[in-house]
Kinemage of the C-alpha trace (Angstrom):
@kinemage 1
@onewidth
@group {chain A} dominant
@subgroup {mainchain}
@vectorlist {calphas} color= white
{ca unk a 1} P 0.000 0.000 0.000
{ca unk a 2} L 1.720 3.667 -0.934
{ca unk a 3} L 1.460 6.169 1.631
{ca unk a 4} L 1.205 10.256 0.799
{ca unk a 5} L 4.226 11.565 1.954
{ca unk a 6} L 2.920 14.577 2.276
{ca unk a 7} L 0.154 13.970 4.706
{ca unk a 8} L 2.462 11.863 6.279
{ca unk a 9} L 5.015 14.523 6.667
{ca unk a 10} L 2.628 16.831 7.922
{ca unk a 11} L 0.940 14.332 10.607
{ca unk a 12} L 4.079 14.060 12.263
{ca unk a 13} L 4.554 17.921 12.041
{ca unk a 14} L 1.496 18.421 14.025
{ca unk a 15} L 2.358 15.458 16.290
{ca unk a 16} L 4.955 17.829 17.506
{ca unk a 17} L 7.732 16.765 15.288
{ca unk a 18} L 10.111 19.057 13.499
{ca unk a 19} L 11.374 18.624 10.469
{ca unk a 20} L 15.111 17.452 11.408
{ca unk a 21} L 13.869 15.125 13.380
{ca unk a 22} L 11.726 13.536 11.517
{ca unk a 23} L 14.719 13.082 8.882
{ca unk a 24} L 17.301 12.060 11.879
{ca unk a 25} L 14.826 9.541 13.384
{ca unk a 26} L 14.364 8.277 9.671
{ca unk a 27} L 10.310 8.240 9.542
{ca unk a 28} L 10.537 9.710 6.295
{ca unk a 29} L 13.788 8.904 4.072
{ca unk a 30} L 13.955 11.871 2.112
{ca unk a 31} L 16.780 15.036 1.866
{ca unk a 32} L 15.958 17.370 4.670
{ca unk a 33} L 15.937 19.786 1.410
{ca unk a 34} L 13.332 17.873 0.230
{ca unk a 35} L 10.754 17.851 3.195
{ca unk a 36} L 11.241 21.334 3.653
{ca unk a 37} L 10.401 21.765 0.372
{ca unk a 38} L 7.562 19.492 0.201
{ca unk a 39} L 5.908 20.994 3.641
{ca unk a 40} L 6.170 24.760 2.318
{ca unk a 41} L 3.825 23.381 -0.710
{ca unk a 42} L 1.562 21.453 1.245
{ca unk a 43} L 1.232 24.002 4.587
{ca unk a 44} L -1.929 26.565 4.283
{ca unk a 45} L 0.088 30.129 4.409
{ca unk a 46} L -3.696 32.092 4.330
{ca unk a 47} L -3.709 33.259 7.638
{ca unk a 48} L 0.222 34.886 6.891
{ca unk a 49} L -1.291 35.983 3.684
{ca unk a 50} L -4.399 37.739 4.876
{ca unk a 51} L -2.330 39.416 7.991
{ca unk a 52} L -0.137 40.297 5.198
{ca unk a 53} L -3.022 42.209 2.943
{ca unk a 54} L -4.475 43.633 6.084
{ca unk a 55} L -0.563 45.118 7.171
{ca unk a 56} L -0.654 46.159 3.562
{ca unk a 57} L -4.236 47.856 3.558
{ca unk a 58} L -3.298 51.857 4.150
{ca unk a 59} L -1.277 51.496 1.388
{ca unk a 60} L -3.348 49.568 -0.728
{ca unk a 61} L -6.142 52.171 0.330
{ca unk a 62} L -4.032 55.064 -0.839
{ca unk a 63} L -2.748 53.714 -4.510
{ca unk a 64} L -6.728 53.518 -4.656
{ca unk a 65} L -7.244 57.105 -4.063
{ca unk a 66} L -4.636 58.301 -6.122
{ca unk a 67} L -6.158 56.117 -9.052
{ca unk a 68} L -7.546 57.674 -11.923
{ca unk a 69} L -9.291 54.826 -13.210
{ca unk a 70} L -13.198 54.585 -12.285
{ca unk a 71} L -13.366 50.825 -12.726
{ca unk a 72} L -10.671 50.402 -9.657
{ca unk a 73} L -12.502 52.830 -7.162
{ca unk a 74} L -16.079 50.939 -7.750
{ca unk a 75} L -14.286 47.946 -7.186
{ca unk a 76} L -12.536 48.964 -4.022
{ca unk a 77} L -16.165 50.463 -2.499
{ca unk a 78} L -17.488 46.961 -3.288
{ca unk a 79} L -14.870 45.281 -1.379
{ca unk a 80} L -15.994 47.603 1.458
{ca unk a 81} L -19.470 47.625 1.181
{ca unk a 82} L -19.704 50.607 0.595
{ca unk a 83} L -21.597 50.505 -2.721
{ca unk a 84} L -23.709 47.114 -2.644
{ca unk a 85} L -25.148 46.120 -6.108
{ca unk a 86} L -28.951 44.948 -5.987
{ca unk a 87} L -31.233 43.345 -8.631
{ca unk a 88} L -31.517 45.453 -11.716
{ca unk a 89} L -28.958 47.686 -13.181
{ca unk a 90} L -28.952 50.277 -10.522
{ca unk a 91} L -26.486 50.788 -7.237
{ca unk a 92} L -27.586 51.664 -3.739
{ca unk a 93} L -24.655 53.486 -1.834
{ca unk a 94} L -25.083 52.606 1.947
{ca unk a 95} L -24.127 55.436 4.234
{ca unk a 96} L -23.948 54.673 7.816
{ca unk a 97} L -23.570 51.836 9.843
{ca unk a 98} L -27.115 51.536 10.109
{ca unk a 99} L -27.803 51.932 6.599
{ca unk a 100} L -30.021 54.790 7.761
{ca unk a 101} L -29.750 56.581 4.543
{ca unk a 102} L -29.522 54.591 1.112
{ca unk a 103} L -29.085 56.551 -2.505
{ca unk a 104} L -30.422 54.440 -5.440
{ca unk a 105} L -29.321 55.305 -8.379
{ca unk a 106} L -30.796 53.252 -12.107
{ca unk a 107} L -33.637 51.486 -12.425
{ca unk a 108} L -37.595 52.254 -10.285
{ca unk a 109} L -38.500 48.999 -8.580
């Protein structure tokens, strides 16, 4: 029967094993380079990526602003819900937490 390496590998990583040791205790017979290599692929780096983004976001915020181009600054008050689309071709822009006041702009319902 084969066994996946990789879920292997990363069993014994979160059985409290490091790396080394799992190549100097020989549990997986592989180049050190190799397993290192091998766990980078297979470890979920989404929580470093989103702190990442969010360390990122003033800056990210700004280039927005200083955009010219329409397209990027509807995108960006989407992200934020700031601008929600609705049914129909028309926006509503949501100001307030609340959404006590809503602008609809396009189509009557």
């Amino acid at each position: 029967m084969a066994i996946d390496i990789g879920a292997y590998a990363l069993s014994l990583i979160r059985q409290g094993h490091t790396p080394e040791s799992i190549i100097y205790q020989g549990l997986i017979r592989i180049s050190l380079l190799d397993l290192t290599r091998l766990l980078r692929e297979l470890t979920d780096t989404r929580p470093r990526a989103k702190a990442a983004l969010a360390g990122a976001a003033l800056d990210m915020a700004h280039s927005v602003i200083e955009s010219n181009d329409p397209k990027v600054h509807l995108a960006a008050l989407k992200g934020l819900r700031v601008i929600d689309e609705t049914e129909g071709s028309g926006l509503t822009i949501i100001i307030g937490a609340g959404s006590a006041v809503q602008v609809n702009i396009g189509e009557a319902k």
